[in-house]
N, CA, C and O atoms as a Maestro MAE file, in Angstrom:
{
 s_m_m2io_version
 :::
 2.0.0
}

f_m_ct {
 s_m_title
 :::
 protein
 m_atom[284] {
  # First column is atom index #
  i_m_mmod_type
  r_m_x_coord
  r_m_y_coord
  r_m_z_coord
  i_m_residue_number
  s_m_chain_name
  s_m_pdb_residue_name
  s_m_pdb_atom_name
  i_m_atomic_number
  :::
  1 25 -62.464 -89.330 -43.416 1 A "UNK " " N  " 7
  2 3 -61.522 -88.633 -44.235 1 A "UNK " " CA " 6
  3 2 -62.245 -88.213 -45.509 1 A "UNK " " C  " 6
  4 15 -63.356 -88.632 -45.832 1 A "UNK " " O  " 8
  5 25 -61.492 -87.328 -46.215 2 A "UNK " " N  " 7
  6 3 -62.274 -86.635 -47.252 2 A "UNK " " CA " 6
  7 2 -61.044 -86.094 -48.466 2 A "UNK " " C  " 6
  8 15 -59.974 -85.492 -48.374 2 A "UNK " " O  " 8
  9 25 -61.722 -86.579 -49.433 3 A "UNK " " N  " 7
  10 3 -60.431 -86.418 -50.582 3 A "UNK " " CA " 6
  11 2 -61.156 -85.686 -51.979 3 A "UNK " " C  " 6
  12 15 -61.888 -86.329 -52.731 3 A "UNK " " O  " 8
  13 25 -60.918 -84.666 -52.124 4 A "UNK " " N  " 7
  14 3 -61.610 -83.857 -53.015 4 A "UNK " " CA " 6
  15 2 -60.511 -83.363 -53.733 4 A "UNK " " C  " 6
  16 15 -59.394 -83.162 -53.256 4 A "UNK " " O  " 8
  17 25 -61.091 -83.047 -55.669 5 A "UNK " " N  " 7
  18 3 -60.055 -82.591 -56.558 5 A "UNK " " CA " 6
  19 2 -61.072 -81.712 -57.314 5 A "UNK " " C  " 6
  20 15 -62.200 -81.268 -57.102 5 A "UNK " " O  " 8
  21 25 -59.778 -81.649 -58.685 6 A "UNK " " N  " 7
  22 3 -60.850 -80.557 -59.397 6 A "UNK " " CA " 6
  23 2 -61.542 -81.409 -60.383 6 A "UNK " " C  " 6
  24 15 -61.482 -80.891 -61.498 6 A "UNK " " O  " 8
  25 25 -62.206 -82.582 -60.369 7 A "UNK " " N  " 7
  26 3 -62.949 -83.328 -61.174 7 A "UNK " " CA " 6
  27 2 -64.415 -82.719 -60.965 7 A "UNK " " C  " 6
  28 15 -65.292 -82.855 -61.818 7 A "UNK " " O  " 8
  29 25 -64.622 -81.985 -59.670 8 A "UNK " " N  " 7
  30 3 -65.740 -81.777 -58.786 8 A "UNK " " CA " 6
  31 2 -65.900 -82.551 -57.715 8 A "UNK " " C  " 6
  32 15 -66.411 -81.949 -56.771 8 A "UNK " " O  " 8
  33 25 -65.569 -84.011 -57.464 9 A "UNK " " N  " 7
  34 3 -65.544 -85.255 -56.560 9 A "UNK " " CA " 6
  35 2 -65.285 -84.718 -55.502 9 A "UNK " " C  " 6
  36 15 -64.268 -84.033 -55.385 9 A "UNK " " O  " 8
  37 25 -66.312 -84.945 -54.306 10 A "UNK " " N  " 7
  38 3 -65.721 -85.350 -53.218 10 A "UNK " " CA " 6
  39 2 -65.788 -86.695 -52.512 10 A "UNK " " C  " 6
  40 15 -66.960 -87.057 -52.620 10 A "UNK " " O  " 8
  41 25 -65.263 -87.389 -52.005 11 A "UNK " " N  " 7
  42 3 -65.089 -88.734 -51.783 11 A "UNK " " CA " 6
  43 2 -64.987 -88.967 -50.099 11 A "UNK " " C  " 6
  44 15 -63.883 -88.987 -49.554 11 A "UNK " " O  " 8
  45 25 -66.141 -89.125 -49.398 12 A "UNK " " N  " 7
  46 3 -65.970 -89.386 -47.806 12 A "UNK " " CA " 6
  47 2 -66.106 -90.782 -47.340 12 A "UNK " " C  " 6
  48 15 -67.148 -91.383 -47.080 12 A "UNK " " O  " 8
  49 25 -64.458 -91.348 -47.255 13 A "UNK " " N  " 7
  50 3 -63.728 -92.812 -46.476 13 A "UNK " " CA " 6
  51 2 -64.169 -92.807 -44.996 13 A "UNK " " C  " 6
  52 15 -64.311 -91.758 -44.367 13 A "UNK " " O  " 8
  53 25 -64.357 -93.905 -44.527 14 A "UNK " " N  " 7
  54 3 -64.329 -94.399 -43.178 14 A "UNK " " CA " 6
  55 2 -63.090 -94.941 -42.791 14 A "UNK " " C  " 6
  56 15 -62.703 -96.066 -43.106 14 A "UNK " " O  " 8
  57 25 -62.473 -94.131 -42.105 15 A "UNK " " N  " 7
  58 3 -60.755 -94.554 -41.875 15 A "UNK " " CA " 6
  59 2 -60.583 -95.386 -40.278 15 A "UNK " " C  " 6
  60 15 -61.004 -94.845 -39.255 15 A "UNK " " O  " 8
  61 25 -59.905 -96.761 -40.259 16 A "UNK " " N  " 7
  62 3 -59.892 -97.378 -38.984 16 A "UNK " " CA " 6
  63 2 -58.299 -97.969 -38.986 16 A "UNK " " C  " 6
  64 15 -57.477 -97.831 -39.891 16 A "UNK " " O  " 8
  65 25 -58.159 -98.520 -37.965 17 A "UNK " " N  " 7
  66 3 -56.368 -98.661 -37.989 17 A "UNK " " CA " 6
  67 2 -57.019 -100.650 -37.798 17 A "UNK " " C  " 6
  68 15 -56.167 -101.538 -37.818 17 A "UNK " " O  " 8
  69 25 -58.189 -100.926 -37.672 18 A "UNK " " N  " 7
  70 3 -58.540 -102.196 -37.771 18 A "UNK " " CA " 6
  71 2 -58.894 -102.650 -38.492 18 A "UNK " " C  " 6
  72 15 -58.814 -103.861 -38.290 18 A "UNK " " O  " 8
  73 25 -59.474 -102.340 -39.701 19 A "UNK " " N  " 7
  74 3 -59.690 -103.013 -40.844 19 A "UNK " " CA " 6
  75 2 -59.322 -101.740 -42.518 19 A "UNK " " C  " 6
  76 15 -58.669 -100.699 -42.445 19 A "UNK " " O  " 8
  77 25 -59.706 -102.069 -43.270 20 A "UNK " " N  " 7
  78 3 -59.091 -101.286 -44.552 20 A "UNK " " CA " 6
  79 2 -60.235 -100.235 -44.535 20 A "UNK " " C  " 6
  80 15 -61.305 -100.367 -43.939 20 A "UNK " " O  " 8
  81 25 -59.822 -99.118 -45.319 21 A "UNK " " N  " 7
  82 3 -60.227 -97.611 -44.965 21 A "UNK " " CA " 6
  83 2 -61.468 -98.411 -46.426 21 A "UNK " " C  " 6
  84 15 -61.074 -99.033 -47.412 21 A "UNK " " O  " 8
  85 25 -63.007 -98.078 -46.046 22 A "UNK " " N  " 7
  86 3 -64.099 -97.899 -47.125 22 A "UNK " " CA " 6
  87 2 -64.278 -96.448 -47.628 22 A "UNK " " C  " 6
  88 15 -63.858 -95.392 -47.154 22 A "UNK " " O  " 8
  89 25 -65.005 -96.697 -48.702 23 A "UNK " " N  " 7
  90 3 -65.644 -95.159 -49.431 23 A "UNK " " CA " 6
  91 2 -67.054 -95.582 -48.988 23 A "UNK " " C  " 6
  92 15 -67.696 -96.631 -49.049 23 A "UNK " " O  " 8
  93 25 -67.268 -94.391 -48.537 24 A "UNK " " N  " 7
  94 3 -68.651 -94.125 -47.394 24 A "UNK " " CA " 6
  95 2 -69.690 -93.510 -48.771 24 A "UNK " " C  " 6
  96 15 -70.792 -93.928 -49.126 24 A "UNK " " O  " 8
  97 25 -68.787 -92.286 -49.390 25 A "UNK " " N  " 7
  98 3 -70.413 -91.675 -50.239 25 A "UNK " " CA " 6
  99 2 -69.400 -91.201 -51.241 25 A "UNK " " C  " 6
  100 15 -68.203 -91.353 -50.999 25 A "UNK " " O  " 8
  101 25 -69.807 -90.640 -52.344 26 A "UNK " " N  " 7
  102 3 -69.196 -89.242 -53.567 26 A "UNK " " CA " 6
  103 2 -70.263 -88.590 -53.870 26 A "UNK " " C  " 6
  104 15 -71.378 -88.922 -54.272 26 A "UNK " " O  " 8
  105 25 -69.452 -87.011 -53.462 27 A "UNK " " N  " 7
  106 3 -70.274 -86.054 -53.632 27 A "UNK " " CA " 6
  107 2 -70.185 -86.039 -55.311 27 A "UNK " " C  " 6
  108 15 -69.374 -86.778 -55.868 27 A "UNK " " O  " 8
  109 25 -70.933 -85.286 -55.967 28 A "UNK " " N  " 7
  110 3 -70.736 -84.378 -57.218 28 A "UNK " " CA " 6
  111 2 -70.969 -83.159 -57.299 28 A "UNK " " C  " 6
  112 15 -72.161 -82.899 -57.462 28 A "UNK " " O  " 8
  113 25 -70.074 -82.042 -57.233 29 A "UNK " " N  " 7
  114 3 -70.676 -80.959 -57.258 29 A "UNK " " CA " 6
  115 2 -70.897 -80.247 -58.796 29 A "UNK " " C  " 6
  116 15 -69.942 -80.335 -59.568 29 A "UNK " " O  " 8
  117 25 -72.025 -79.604 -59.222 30 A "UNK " " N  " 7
  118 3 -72.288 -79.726 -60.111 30 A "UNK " " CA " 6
  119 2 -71.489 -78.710 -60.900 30 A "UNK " " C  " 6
  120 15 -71.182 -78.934 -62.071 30 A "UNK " " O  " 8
  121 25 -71.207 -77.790 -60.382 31 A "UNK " " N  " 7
  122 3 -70.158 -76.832 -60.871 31 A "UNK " " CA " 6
  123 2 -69.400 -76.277 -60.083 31 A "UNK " " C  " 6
  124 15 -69.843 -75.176 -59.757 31 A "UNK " " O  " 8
  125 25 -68.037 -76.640 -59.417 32 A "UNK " " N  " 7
  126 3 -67.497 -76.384 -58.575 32 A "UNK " " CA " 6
  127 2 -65.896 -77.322 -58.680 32 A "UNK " " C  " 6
  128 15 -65.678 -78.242 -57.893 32 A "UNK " " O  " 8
  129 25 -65.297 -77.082 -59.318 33 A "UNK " " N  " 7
  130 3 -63.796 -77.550 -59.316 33 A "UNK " " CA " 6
  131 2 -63.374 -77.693 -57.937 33 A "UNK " " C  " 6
  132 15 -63.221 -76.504 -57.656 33 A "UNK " " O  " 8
  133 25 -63.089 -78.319 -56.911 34 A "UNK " " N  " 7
  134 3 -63.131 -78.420 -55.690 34 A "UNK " " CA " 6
  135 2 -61.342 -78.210 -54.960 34 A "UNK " " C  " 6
  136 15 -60.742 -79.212 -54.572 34 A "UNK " " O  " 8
  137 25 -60.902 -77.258 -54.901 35 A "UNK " " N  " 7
  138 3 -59.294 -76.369 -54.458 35 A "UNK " " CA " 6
  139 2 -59.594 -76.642 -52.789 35 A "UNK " " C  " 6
  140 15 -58.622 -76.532 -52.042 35 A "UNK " " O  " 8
  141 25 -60.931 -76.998 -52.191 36 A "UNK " " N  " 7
  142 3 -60.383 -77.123 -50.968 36 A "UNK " " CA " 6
  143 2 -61.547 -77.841 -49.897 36 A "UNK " " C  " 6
  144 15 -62.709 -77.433 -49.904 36 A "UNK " " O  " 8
  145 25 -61.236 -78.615 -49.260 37 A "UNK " " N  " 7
  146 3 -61.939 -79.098 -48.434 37 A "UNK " " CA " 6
  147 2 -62.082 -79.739 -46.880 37 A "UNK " " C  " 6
  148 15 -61.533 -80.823 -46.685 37 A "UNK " " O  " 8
  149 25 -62.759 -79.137 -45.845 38 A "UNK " " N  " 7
  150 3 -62.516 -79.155 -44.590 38 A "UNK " " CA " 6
  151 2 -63.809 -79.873 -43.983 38 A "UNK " " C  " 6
  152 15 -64.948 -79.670 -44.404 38 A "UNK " " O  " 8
  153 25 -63.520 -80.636 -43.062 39 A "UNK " " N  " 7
  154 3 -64.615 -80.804 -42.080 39 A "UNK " " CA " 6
  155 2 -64.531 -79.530 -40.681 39 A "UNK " " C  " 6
  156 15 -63.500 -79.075 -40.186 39 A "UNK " " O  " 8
  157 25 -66.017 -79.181 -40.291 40 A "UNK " " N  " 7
  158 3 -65.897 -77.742 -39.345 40 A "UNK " " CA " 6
  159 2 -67.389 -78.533 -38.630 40 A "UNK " " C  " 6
  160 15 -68.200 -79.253 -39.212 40 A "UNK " " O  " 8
  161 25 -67.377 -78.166 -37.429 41 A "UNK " " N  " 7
  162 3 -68.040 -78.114 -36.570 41 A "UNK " " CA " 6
  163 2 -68.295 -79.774 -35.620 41 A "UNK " " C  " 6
  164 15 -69.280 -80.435 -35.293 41 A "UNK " " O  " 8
  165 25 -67.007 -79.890 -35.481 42 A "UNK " " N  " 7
  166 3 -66.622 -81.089 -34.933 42 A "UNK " " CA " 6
  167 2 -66.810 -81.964 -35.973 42 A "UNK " " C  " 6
  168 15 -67.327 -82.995 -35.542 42 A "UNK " " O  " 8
  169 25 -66.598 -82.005 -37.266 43 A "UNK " " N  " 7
  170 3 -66.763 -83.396 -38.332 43 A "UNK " " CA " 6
  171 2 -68.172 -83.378 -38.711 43 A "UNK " " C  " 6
  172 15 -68.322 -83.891 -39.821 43 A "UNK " " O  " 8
  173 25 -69.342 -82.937 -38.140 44 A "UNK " " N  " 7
  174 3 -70.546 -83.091 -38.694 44 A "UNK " " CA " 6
  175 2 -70.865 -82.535 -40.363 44 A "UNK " " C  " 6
  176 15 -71.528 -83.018 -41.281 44 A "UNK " " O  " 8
  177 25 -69.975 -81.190 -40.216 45 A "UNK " " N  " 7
  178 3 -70.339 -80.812 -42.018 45 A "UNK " " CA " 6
  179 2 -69.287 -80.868 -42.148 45 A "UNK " " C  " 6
  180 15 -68.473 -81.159 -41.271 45 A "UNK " " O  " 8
  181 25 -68.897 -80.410 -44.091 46 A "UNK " " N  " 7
  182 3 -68.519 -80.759 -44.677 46 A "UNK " " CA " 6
  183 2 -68.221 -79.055 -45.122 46 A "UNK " " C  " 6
  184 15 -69.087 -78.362 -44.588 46 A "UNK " " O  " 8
  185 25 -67.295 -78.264 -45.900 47 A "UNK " " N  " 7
  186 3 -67.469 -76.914 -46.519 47 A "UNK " " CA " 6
  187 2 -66.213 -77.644 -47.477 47 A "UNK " " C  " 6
  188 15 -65.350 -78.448 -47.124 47 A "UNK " " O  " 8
  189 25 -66.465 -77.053 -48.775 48 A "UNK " " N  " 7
  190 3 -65.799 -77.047 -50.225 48 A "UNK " " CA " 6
  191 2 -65.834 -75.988 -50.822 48 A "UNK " " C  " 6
  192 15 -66.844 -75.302 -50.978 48 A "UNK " " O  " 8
  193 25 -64.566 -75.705 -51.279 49 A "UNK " " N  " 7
  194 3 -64.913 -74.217 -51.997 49 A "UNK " " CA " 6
  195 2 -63.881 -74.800 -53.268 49 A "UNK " " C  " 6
  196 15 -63.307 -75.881 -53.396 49 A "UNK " " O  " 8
  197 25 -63.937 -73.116 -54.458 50 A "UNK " " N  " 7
  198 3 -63.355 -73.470 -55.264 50 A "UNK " " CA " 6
  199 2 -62.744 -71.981 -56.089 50 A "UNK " " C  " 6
  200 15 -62.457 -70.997 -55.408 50 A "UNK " " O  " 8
  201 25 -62.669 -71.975 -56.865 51 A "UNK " " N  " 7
  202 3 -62.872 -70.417 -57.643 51 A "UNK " " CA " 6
  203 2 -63.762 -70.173 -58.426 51 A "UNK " " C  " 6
  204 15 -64.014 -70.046 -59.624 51 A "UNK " " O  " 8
  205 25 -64.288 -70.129 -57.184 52 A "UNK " " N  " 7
  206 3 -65.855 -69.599 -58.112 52 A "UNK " " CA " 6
  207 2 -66.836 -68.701 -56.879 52 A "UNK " " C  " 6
  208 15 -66.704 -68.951 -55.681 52 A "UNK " " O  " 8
  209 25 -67.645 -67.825 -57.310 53 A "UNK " " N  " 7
  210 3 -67.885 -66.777 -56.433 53 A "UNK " " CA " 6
  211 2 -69.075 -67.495 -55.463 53 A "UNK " " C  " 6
  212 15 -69.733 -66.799 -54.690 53 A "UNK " " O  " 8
  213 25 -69.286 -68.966 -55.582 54 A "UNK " " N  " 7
  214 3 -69.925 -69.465 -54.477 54 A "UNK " " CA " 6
  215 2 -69.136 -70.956 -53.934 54 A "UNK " " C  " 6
  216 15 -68.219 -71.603 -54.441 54 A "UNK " " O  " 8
  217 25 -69.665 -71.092 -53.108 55 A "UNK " " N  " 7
  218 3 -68.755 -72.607 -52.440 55 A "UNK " " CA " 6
  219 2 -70.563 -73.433 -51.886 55 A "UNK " " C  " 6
  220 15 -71.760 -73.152 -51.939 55 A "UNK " " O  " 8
  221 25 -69.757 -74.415 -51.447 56 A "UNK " " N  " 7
  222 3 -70.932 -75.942 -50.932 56 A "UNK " " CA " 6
  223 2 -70.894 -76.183 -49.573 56 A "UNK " " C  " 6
  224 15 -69.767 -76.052 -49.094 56 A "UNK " " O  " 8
  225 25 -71.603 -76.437 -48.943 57 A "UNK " " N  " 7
  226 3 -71.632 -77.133 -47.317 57 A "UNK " " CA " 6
  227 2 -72.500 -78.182 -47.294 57 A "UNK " " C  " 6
  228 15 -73.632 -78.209 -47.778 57 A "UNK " " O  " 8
  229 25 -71.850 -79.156 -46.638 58 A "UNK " " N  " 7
  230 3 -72.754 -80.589 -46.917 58 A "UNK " " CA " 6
  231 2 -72.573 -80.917 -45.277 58 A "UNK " " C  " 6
  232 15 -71.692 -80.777 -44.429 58 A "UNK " " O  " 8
  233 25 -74.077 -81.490 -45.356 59 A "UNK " " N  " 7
  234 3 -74.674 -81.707 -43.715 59 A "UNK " " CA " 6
  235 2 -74.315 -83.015 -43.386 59 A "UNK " " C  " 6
  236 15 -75.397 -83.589 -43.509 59 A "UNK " " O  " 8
  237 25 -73.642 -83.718 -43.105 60 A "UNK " " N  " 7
  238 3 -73.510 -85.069 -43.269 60 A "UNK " " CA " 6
  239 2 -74.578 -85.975 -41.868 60 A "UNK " " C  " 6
  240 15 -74.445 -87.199 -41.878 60 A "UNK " " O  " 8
  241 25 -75.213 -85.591 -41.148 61 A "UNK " " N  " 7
  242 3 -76.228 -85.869 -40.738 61 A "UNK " " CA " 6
  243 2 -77.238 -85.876 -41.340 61 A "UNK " " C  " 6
  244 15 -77.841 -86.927 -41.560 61 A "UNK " " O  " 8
  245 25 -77.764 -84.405 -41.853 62 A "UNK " " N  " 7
  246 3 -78.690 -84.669 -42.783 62 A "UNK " " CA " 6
  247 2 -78.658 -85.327 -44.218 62 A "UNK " " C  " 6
  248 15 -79.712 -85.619 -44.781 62 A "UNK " " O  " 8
  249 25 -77.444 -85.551 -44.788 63 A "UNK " " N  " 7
  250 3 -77.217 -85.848 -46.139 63 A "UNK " " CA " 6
  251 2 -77.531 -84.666 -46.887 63 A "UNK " " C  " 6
  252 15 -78.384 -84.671 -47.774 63 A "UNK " " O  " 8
  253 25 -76.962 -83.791 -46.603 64 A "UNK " " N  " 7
  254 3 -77.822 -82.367 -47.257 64 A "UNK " " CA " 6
  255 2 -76.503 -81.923 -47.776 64 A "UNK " " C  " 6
  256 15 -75.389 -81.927 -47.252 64 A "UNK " " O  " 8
  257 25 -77.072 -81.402 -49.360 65 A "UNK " " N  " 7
  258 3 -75.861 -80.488 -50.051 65 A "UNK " " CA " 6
  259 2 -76.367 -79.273 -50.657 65 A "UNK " " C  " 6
  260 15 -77.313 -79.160 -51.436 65 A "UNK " " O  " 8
  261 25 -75.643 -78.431 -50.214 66 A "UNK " " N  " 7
  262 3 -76.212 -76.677 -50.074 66 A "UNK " " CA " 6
  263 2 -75.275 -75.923 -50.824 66 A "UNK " " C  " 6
  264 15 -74.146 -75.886 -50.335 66 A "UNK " " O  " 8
  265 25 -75.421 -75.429 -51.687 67 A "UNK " " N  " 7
  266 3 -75.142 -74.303 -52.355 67 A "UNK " " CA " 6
  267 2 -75.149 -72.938 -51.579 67 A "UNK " " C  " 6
  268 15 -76.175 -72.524 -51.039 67 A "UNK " " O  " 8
  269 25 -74.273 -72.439 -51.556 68 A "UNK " " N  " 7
  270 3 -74.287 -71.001 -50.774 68 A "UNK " " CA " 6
  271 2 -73.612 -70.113 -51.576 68 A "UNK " " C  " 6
  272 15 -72.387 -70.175 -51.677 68 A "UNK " " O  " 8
  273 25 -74.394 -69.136 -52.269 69 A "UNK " " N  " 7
  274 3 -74.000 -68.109 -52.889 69 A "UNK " " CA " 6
  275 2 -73.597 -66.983 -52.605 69 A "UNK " " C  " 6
  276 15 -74.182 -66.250 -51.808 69 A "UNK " " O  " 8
  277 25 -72.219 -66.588 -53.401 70 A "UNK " " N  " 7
  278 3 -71.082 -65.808 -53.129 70 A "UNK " " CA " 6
  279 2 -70.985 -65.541 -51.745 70 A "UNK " " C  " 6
  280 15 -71.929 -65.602 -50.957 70 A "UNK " " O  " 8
  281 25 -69.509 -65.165 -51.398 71 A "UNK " " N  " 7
  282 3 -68.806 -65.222 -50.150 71 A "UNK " " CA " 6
  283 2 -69.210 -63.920 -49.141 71 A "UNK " " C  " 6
  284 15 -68.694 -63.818 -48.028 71 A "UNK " " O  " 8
  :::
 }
 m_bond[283] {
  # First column is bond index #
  i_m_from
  i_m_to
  i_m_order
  :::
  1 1 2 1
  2 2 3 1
  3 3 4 2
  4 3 5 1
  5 5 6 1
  6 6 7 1
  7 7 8 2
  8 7 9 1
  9 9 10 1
  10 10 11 1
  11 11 12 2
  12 11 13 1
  13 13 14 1
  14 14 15 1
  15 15 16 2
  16 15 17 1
  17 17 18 1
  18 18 19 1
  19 19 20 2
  20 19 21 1
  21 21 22 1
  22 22 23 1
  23 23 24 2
  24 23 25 1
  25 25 26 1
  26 26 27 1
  27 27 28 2
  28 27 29 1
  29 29 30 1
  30 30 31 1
  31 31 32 2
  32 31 33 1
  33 33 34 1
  34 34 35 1
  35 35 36 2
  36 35 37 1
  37 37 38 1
  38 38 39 1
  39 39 40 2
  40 39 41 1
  41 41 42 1
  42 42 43 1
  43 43 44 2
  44 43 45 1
  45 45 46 1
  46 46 47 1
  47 47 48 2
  48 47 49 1
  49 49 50 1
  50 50 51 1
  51 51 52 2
  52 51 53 1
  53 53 54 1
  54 54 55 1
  55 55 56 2
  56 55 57 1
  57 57 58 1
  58 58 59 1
  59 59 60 2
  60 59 61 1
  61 61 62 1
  62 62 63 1
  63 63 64 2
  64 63 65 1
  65 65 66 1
  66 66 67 1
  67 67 68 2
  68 67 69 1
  69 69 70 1
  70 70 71 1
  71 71 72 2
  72 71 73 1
  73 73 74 1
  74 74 75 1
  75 75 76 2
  76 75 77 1
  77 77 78 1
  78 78 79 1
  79 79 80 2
  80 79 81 1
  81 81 82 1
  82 82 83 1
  83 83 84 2
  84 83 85 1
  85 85 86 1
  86 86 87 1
  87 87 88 2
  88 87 89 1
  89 89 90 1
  90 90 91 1
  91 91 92 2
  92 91 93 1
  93 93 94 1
  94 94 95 1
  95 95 96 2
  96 95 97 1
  97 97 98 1
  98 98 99 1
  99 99 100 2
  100 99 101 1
  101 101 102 1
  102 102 103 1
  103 103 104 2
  104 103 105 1
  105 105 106 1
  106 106 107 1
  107 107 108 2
  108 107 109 1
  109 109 110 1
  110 110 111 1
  111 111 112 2
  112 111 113 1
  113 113 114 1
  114 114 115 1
  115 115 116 2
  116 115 117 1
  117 117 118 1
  118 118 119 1
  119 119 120 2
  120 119 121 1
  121 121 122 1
  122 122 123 1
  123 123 124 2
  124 123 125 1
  125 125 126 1
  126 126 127 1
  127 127 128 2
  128 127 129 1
  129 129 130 1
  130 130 131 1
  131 131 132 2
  132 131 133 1
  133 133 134 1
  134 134 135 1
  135 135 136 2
  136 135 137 1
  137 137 138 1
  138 138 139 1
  139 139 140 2
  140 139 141 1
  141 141 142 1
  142 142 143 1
  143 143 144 2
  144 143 145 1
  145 145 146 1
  146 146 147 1
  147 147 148 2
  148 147 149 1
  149 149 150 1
  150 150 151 1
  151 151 152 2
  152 151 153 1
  153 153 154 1
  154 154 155 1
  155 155 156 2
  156 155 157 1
  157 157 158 1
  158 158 159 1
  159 159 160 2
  160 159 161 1
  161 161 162 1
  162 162 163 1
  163 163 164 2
  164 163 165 1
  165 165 166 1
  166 166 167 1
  167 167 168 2
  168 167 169 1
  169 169 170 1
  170 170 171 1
  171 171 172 2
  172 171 173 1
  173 173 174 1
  174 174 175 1
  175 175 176 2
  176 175 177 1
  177 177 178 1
  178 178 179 1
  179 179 180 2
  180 179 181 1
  181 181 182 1
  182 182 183 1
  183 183 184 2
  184 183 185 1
  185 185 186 1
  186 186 187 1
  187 187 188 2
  188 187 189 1
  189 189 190 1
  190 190 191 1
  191 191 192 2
  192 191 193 1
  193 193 194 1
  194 194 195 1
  195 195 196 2
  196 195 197 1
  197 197 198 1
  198 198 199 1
  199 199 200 2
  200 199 201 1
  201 201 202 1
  202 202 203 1
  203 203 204 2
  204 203 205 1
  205 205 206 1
  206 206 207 1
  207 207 208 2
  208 207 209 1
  209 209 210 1
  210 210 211 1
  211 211 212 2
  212 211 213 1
  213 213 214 1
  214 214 215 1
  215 215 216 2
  216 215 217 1
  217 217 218 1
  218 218 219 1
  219 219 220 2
  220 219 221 1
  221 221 222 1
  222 222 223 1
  223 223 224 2
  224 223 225 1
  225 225 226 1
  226 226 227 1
  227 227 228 2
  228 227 229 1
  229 229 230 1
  230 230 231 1
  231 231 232 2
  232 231 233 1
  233 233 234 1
  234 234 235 1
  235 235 236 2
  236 235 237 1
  237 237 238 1
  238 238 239 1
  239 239 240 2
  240 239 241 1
  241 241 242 1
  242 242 243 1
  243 243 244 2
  244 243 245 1
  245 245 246 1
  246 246 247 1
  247 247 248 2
  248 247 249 1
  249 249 250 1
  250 250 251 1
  251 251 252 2
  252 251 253 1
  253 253 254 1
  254 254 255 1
  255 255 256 2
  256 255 257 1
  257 257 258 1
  258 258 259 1
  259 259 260 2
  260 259 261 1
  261 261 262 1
  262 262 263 1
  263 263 264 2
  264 263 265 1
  265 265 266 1
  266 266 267 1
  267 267 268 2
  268 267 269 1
  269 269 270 1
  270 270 271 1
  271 271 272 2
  272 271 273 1
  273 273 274 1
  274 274 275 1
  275 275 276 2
  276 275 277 1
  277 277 278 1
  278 278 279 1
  279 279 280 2
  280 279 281 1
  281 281 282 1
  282 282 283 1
  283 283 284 2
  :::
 }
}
């Protein structure tokens, strides 16, 4: 699960119905008020956008956080 605001935070939990949900990682994005956030390509990444003329994709295999400029 994934819980993102406009602090910049994104926050990725390990959610189980057997023991209590952990915080796995927090992103920081460095300039990016965060209005929205999806997992795409079966859960492996991560895409965040915001209002701003670029958004983020984070590899969560690789641990990789990417900047991708304007839409």
């Amino acid at each position: 699960m994934v819980t993102a605001g406009l602090d910049r935070k994104a926050q990725l939990f390990n959610v189980s119905k057997e023991k209590p949900s952990q915080r796995v990682q927090t992103l920081m994005l460095p300039n990016l008020p965060i209005y929205s956030a999806k997992f795409i390509n079966e859960g492996s990444q991560l895409l965040l956008t915001g209002n701003r003329k670029h958004f983020y994709y984070y590899d969560l295999e690789a641990n990789k956080l990417e900047k991708v400029p304007g839409i």
